[in-house]
N, C-alpha and C positions, 0 to 999 in steps of 0.2 A: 519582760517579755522579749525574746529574741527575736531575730531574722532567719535565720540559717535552717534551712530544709530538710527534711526526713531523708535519708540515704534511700536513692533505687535504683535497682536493675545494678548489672554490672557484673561480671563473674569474676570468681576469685584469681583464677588466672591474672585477669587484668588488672585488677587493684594490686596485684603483688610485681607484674611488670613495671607497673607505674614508679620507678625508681625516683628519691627525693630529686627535685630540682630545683637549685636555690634562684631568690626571684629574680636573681638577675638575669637569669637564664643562662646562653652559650655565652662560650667566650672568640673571639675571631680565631682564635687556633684550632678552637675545639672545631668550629666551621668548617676552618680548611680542612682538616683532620678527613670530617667526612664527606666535605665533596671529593676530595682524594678517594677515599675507599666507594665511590658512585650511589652514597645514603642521601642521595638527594629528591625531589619530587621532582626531579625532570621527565617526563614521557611521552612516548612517541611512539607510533606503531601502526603502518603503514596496512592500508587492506593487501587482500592475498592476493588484487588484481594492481600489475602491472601498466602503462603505459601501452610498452610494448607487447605486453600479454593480450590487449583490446586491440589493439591495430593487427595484431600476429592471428587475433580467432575471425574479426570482421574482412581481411583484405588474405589471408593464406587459407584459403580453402578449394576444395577438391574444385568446385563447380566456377569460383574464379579463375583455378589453374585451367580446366578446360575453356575456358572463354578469352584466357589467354594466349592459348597457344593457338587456336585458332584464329585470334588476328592477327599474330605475329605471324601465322602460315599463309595469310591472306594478303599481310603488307611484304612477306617476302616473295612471293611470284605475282604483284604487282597487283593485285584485284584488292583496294582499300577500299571502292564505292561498296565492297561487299561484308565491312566491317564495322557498320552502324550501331552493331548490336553490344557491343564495347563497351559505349557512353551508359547504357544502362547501368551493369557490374560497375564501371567506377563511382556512381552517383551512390549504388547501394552499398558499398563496402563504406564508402566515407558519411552517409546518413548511421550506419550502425554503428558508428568509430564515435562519433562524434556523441550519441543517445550514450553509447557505455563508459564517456570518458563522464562525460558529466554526473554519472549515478556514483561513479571514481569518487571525484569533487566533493561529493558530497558528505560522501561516506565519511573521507579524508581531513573532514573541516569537524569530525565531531569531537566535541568536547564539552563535559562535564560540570567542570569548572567554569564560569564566567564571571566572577573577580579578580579582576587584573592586579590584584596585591593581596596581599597576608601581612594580618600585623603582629610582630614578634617581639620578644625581650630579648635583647645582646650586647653585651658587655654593660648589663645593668641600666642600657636605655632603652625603652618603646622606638622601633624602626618599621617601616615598610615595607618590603622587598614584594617583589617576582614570585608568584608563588610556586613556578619551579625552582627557586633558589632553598626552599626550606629543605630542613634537613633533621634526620630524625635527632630525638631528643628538643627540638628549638622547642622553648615557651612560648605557644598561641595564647595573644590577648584577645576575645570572645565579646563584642558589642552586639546590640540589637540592630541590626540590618546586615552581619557578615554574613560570609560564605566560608566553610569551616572547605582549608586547603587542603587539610592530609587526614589520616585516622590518627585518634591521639584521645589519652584518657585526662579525663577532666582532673586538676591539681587544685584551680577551688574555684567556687561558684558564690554568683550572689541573686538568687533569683532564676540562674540561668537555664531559658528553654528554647529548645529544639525545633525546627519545624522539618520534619525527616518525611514528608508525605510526599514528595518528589522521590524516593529512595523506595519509601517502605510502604505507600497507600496511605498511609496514616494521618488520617485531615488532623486530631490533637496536637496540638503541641507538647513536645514529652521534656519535661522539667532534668535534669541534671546535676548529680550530687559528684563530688569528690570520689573519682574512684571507678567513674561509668565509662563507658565507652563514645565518642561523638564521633560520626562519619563522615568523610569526606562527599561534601557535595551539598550538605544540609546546611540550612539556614538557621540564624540564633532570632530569635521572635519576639527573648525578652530578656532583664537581665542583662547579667555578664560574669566574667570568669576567665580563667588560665587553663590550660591544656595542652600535655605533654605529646609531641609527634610521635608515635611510634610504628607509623607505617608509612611507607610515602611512594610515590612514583606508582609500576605496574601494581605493585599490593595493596595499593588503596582498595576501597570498597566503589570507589564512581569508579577506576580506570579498570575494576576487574570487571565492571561490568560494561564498559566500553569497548573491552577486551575480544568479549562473546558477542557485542552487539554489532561488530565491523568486518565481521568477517563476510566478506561478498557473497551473495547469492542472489540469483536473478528472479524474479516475480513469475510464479506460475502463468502459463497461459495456454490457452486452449486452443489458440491461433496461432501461435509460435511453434509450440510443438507438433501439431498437426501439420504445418509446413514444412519443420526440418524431418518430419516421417518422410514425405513427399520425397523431399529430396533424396533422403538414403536411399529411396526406391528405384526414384531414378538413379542414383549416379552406380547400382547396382547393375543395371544393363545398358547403360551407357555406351562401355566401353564396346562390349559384345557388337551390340545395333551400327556402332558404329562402324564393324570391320565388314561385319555381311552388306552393310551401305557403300563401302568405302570396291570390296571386290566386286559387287556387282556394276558398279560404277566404271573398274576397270574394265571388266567384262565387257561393258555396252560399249568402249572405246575400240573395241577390237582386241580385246587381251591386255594380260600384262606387259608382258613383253611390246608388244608395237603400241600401247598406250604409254610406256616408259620410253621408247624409242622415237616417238613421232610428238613427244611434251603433253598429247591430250589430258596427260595424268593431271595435268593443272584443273581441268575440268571436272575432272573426276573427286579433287580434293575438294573445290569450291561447291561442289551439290553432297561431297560428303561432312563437310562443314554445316551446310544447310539446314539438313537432317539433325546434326547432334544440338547446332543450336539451337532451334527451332523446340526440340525437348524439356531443355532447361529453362523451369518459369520463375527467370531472374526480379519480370516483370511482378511477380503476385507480392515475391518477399521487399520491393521496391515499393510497390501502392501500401503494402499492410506498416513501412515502415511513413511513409506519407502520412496514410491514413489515422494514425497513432499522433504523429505530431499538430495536425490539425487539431484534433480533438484535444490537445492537451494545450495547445492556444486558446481554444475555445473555451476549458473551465480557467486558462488564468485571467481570460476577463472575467469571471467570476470568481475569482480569487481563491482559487482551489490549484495550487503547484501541485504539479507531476513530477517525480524523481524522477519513475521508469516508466517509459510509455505502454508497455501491455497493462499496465492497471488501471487504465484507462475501459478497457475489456473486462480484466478482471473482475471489477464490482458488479459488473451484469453479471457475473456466474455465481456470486453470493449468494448462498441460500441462509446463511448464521449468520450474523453479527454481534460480538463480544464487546458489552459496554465498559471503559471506569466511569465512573461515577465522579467523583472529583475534576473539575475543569473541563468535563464530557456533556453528562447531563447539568450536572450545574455549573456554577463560574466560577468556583474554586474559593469563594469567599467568606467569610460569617459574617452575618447582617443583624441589628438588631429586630426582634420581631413584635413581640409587645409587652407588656409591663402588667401584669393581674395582681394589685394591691390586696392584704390580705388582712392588715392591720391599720390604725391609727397613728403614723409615729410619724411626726414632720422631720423636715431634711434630708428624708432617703434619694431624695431627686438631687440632692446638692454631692450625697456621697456615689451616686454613681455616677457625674461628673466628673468627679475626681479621679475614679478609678478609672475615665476615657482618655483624662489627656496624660498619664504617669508613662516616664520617658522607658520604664521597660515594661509597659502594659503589653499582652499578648494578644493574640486579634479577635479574640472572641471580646476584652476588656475598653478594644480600642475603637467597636465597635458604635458603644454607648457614646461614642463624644458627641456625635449628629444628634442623637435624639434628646440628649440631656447635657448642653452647652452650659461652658464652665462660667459659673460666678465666683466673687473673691468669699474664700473660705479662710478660716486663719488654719495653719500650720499644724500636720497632725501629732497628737501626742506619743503616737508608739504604733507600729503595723506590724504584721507578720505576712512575711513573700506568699505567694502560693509555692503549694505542695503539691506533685504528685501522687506524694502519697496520701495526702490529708486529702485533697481535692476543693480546698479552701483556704483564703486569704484574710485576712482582715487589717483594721485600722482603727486606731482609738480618735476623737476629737473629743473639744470638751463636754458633748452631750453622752458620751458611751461609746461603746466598741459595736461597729460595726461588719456582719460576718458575710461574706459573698463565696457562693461557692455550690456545691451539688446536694439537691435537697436531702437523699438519703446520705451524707455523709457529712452534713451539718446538721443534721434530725436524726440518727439513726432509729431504729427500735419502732413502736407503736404507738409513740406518745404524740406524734402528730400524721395519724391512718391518713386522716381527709388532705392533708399538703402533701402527702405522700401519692396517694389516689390521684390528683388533679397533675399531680409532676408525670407518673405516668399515661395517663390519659395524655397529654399534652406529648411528650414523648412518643406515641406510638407514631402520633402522627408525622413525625420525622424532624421535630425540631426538639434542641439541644434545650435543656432547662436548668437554670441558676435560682438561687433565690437569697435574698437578700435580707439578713438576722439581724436585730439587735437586743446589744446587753449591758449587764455592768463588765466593765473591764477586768480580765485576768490575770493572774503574775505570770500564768505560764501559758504557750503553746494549744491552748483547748476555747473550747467556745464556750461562753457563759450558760450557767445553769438557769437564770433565768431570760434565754434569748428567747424570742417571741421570732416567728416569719411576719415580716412587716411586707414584700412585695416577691412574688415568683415573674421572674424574667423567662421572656423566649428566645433564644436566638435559632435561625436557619440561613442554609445556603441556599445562592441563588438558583432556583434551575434557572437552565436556560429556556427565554420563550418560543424557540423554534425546538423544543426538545417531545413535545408529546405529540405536536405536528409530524415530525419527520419520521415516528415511531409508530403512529399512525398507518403512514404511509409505505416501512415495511411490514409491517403485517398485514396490509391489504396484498402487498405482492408475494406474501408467502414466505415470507424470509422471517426466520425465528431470531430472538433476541435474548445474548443473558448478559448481566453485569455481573461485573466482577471487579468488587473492591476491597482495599484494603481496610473500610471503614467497619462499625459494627453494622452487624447483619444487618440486624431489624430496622436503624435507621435507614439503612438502604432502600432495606424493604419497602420502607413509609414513602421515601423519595420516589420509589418505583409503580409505584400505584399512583403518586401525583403524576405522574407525568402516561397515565392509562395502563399499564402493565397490570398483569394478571399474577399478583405476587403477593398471595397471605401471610410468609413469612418468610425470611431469609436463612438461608442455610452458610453456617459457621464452618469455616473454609480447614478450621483443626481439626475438622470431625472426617474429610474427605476420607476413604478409601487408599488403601496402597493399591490397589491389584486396579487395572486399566477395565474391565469388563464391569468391576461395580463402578467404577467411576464413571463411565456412561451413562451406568442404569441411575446415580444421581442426576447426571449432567440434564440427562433427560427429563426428567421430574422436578426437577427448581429449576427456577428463572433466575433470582439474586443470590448472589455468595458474596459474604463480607467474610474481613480479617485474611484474603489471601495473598500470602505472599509472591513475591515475583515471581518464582521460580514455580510456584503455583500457578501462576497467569500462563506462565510458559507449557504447563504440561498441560491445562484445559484447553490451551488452543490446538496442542500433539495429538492429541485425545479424538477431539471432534473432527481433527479432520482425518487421522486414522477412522475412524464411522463413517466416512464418506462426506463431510461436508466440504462447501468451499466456504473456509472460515475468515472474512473480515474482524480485525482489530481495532478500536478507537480507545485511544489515550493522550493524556500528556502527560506523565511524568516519568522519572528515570524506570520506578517502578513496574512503568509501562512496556519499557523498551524492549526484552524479549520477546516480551508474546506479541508488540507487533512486529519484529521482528521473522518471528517464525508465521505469520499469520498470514495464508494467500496473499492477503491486502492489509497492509499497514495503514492507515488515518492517522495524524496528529495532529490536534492544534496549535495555531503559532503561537502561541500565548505556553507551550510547553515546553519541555527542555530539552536543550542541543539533541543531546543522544537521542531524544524517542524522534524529533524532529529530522533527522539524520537517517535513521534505518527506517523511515517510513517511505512508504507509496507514494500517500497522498499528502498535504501536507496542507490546512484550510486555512489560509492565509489572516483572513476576520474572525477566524476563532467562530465559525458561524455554522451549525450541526445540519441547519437546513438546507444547507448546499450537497450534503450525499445523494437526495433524491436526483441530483442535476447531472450528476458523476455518476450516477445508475442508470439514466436516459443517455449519457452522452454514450457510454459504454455497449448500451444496447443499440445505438445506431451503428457503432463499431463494427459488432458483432455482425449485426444483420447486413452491414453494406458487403463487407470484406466476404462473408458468404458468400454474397451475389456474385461479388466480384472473382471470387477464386473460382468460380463455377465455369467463369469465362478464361481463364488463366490452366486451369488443369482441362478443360476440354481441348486447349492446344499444345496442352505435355501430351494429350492421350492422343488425339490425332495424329499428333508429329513422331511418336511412337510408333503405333498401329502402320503411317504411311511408308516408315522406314524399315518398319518388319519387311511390308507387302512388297514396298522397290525393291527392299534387298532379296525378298526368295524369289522374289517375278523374274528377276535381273534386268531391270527396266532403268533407264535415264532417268533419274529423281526429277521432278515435275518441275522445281523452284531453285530461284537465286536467294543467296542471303537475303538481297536488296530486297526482291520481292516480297520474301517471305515478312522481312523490317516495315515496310509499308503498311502490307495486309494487315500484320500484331497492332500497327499505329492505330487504323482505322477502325476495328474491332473490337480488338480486347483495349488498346492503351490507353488511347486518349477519350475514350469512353468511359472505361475502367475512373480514371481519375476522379470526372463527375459522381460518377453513381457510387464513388465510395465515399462523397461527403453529403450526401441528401438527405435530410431527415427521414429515420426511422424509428419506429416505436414496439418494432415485434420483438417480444418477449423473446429472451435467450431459453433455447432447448438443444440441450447438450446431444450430442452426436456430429458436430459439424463438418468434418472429415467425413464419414459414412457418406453423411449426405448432398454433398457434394460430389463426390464420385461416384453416386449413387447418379447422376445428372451425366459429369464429365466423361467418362469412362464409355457408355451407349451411346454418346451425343460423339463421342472421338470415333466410333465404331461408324455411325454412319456418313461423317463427312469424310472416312479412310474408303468407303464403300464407292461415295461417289465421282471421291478424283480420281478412286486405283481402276474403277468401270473408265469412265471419259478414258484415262491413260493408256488402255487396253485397248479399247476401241479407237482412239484416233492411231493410235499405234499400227494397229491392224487394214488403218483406211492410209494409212503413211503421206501423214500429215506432217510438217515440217517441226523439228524439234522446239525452235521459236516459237511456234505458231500452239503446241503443247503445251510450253510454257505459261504463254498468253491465257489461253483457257483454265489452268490449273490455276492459276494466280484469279483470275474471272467467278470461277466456280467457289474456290476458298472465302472472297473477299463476299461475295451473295450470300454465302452459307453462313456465314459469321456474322455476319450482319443479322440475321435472322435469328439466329441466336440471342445474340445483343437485345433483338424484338421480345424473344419470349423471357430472358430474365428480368428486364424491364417491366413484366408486367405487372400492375395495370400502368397502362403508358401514360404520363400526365403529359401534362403540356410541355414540362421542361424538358419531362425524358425525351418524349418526341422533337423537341426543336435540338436535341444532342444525337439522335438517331437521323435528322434527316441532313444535321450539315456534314455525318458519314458519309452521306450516300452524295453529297454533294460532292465531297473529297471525293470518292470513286468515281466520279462522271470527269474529275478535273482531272485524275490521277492516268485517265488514259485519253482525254483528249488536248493536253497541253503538250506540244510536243517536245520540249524540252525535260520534260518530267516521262513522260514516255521512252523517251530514248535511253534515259538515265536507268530507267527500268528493266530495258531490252522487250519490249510490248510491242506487238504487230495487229493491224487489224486480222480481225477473226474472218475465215471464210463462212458461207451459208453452212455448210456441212459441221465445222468447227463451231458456230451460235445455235443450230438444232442439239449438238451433242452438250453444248454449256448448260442449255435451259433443262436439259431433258434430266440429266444428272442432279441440276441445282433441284427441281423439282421434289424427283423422288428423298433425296437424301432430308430435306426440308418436312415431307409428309413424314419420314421417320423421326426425324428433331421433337416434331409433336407430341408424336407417340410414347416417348423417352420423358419430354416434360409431362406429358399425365401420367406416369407411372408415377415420376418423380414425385409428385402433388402428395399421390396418396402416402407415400412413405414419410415428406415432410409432417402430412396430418398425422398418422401414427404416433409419430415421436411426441411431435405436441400431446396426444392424447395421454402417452405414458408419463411426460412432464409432470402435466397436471394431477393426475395420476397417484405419481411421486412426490409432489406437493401438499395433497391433500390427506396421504397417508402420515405425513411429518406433524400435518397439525392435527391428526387425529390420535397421533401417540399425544401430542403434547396435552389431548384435551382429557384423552381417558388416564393422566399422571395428574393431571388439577382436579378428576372426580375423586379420586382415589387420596389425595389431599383430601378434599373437603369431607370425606366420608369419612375417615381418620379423627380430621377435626371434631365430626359429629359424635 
């Protein structure tokens, strides 16, 4: 009775590259030979983001070029007190430098490989080396716990298997004949063997796929891009608002000419400075990049790493979530499960001992050592390795040959229905079944004619126990769920139902659809797909979110790495591999599932602060708009100084802003946030444009001292704003309110300290000038109101069509499960 394994897999291509290689392997010249010709496993390859490509898009931008040349215009005709608004742009170019260097970092650090050597044959000895030192043709020696360095086809085997489910999804371990292919990246489980290099460096199968997984791309966001909208919008009339501000400004000095003649023009620049700054809400992109890193503080006390910070946001816009199943829902393990005796036959518990502690046991083998602890056995008389193609192992001692292995392939046929029957029943329910034969010993390769099943074995992986909880918990919020693994279907299947999912049977990922239109119309109708390959994972996540979703990914293994890759929101576990660890979002540091719901709260407070807060941020791009439209066609003295305008921003929108964008919130994400925001900001700009360009007009007309204009403009702004502040605040807690009243404290301080007054340029208000302040602040406040209840109803709206929206998703999903069971029936 031999050792030596059924030949499998392996195309004939490869078995015919596979040129003889004698066992001594290379020899040092043949070595140099091809590290000369560059046949080495060296690699290296940098993402497509630069250094200086991140510093050149956060720090060279249209809206910082305008912020700097405005102070530079400000410190050259001497007016710096008027140049406060600076320190912001530099705080936000070097926050955004700094988030996209480190996403750099990261990307930068992936790699594939994490054994620091490869052990080879050269010059007819076993060496060590670098496993960028191999070189194609070198003889790899194959033990149980390596990490295979390069692709390269196997020359001989004793036993030897594969654990490729980090590459391929594939929880088996896949056995290895003379002749096969093994990939670079996969683990050896059991066994050992030789294997010839034939690919190395960028050609490997890990670096090809490190190759697609590094190339940089930013994480969708919904607050991102709706802010650089913002921007384009502004920096489209920017320039224009700025010249109609900039002539009429000359105009009020008395002309061009005698305001170029007499230097007023300095005044003229510094309120047409005012104006342009005052537009740009450096501020919003400043708080939302704050805002982002808080939160991502906050989940790594919980052990959840942020790559990039909009994914923090992100997962509140998930409506899909994409499971693997391997090291996802479960722990990536094989456990023994229990033991259903079937015969009479003593020492079956001694020989599956043995099969726990055998130095190239695989892990389904290595399992049994806990439960069935080794005693002294004498020496066996004869085994046969397992096979993948056989799907059974055995061992002779002096009582007989004992057969371990897969009941229909140690039983075939109908001669044992009932062990067959109990193997699948046992089977549906998602655990893996062996069963353990005895016989009289054979000369060759086959299992005894008269083997008896003496015990049927269970094994299962572990789910995770935070796994039917946190799934739970998205489908209470509406959020659908599919796995997708490399594993068999229907095991999955079984695993899917333990852990609550609504999945009578899993759909077999070879059977998919080419054409994109039916593969929805499956995507839709099955929850589980097993046997798909990566490149599979990759297009069901293209798919769904071509349909409209915002698709979440969760995996760890290599096999994982495109489709989180391309997946709104990438999730890995740290227990996963460099590469998926690397292009992911999120990154769950404890390997702990139940931490997404925490990452979906922190993300919805994001969402909901940063609303609030742009609401107050785009009311003063609109105002500061609208007021420069109105000075500029009025041709009126623009009302404000930088400074002023820097204090007013402090007290209303800034240093408020900051609070209210870290307070806990829990309001459900409903997508439109841009509309509806300016849906606020926009009429809320309109009417505090209303009531400075009235006040302006009319003290104008009552020829009230320009100072003394100023003073009320900056008066009336700083009330109105504040009021604002009141109604986005609402309902006002205690906190908001002790944040709103030590504004108002600031405003009582801001004009009766006279040091900070002067600094201002602030003059007491005459009776005439506080009748026109109150009377303006007034009205323009009665319209604020009016603007926020309009506002309400349209926030309700969208909420309604959310939900709406939500509840049409679970109603396809429900009338695709009748439609299943009816089928069924």
């Amino acid at each position: 009775m031999g050792s030596t394994g059924a030949a499998a897999g392996g195309a004939a291509a490869d078995r015919a590259a596979a040129a003889p290689t004698p066992a001594a392997g290379l020899t040092s010249a043949q070595v140099a030979e091809r590290v000369a010709d560059g046949r080495t496993n060296a690699f290296s390859q940098d993402t497509s983001r630069s250094v200086w490509s991140i510093v050149r898009a956060n720090v060279i931008t249209l809206f910082n070029g305008i912020i700097l040349a405005c102070f530079l215009v400000l410190l050259a005709i001497g007016r710096w007190q008027d140049a406060l608004f600076g320190f912001s742009a530099v705080a936000n170019a070097i926050i955004g430098s700094v988030q996209e260097y480190r996403a750099k970092r990261a990307l930068d650090k992936l790699a594939l490989l994490n054994a620091p050597h490869a052990r080879v044959v050269r010059d007819g000895a076993e060496a060590e080396i670098a496993v960028e030192t191999v070189v194609v043709d070198d003889l790899l020696v194959l033990r149980a716990g390596d990490q295979v360095p390069a692709d390269a086809l196997v020359a001989g085997a004793h036993g030897l298997q594969l654990d490729e489910s980090m590459l391929t999804g594939e929880s088996d371990p896949i056995e290895k004949a003379p002749g096969d292919r093994v990939l670079s990246g996969s683990v050896v489980v059991g066994g050992e063997g030789t294997a010839v290099v034939d690919r190395v460096g960028a050609d490997s199968f890990a670096n090809s796929l490190a190759a697609e997984a590094k190339r940089f791309s930013l994480v969708a966001s919904e607050l991102r891009s709706s802010i650089n909208r913002v921007l384009k919008w502004v920096a489209w009339i920017v320039g224009p608002v700025a010249l109609l501000v900039l002539n009429a400004q000359m105009i009020a000095q008395g002309g061009w000419v005698q305001a170029w003649e007499s230097g007023s023009w300095r005044d003229a620049a510094v309120a047409t400075i005012a104006s342009v700054v005052a537009m740009v809400p450096l501020g919003l992109v400043l708080m939302t990049s704050i805002t982002f890193a808080v939160g991502a503080v906050k989940l790594a006390r919980q052990q959840v790493l942020v790559q990039e910070l909009p994914a923090v946001e992100g997962l509140a816009r998930v409506d899909l979530i994409c499971l693997d199943k391997t090291g996802t829902l479960t722990q990536g393990d094989i456990v023994f499960d229990a033991a259903h005796p079937l015969a009479e036959v003593p020492g079956w518990e001694a020989v599956l001992a043995w099969y726990g502690v055998q130095s190239d046991a695989n892990a389904t083998a290595r399992s049994l050592a806990g439960p069935f602890p080794m005693v002294p056995t004498a020496e066996p008389l004869d085994r046969v390795a397992f096979s993948s193609a056989r799907k059974w192992s055995a061992v002779t001692f002096d009582d007989g040959m004992w057969v371990l292995g897969g009941p229909e392939m140690v039983f075939p046929g109908s001669a044992h229905a009932a062990l067959a029957e109990q193997a699948t029943v046992l089977a549906a329910t998602g655990r893996r079944t062996l069963v353990l034969a005895h016989g009289t010993p054979t000369d060759d390769e086959t299992v005894p004619a008269d083997a008896v099943p003496v015990v049927l074995l269970t094994f299962k992986e572990n789910i995770r126990p935070d796994a039917a909880s946190t799934l739970e918990y998205f489908a209470a919020q509406g959020v659908g769920v599919r796995i997708i693994s490399g594993d068999n279907p229907q095991t999955v299947a079984a695993i899917a139902r333990e852990v609550g999912l609504d999945a009578p049977r899993g759909f077999d990922a070879r059977e998919l659809p080419a054409d994109d239109a039916e593969l929805l119309a499956v995507l839709d109708e099955h929850v589980v797909f097993g046997r798909v390959t990566p490149d599979q994972k990759k297009r069901i996540v293209v798919a769904l979110k071509a349909a409209g979703h915002t698709v979440a990914m969760t995996g760890d293994g290599v096999n994982d790495a495109l489709a989180i890759k391309e997946a709104d929101i990438g999730v890995a576990m740290n227990s996963g591999a460099a590469a998926t660890k690397a292009v992911a979002r999120l990154v769950l540091l404890d390997g702990r599932f139940s931490h997404l719901p925490n990452v979906v709260a922190e993300g919805r407070q994001v969402i909901a602060n940063i609303e609030r807060v742009s609401m107050l941020f785009l009311t003063k791009t609109s105002y500061a708009t609208f007021l420069a439209i109105t000075f500029g066609i009025l041709l009126l003295p623009f009302p404000f100084l930088p400074r002023q305008l820097s204090v007013t921003d402090g007290l209303t929108i800034g240093i408020p802003a900051f609070f209210l964008a870290l307070l806990p919130n829990a309001q459900r994400y409903v997508p439109g946030f841009l509309r509806r925001s300016l849906s606020f900001a926009v009429p809320a700009g309109l009417a505090v444009t209303l009531g400075i360009g009235a006040y302006a007009r009319l003290a104008a007309n009552a020829q009230i001292p320009e100072a003394e204009i100023r003073t009320g403009s900056t008066l009336i702004l700083t009330i109105i704003g504040l009021w604002i502040l009141v109604v986005l605040s609402r309902p006002v807690t205690r906190f908001k309110g002790l944040v709103i009243g030590a504004m108002m404290v600031g405003l009582v301080l801001v004009y009766t300290v006279p040091i900070v007054r002067d600094f201002l340029q602030l003059v007491d208000p005459t009776l005439t000038t506080a009748l026109l302040v109150l009377g303006t602040a007034l009205v323009s406040i009665a319209l604020i109101e009016v603007v926020r209840f309009a506002h309400r109803r349209i926030a309700a709206r969208d909420a309604e069509r959310a939900v709406a929206g939500r509840a049409a998703v679970a109603g396809r999903g429900a009338v695709a499960r009748r439609g299943r069971q009816a089928a069924a029936k």
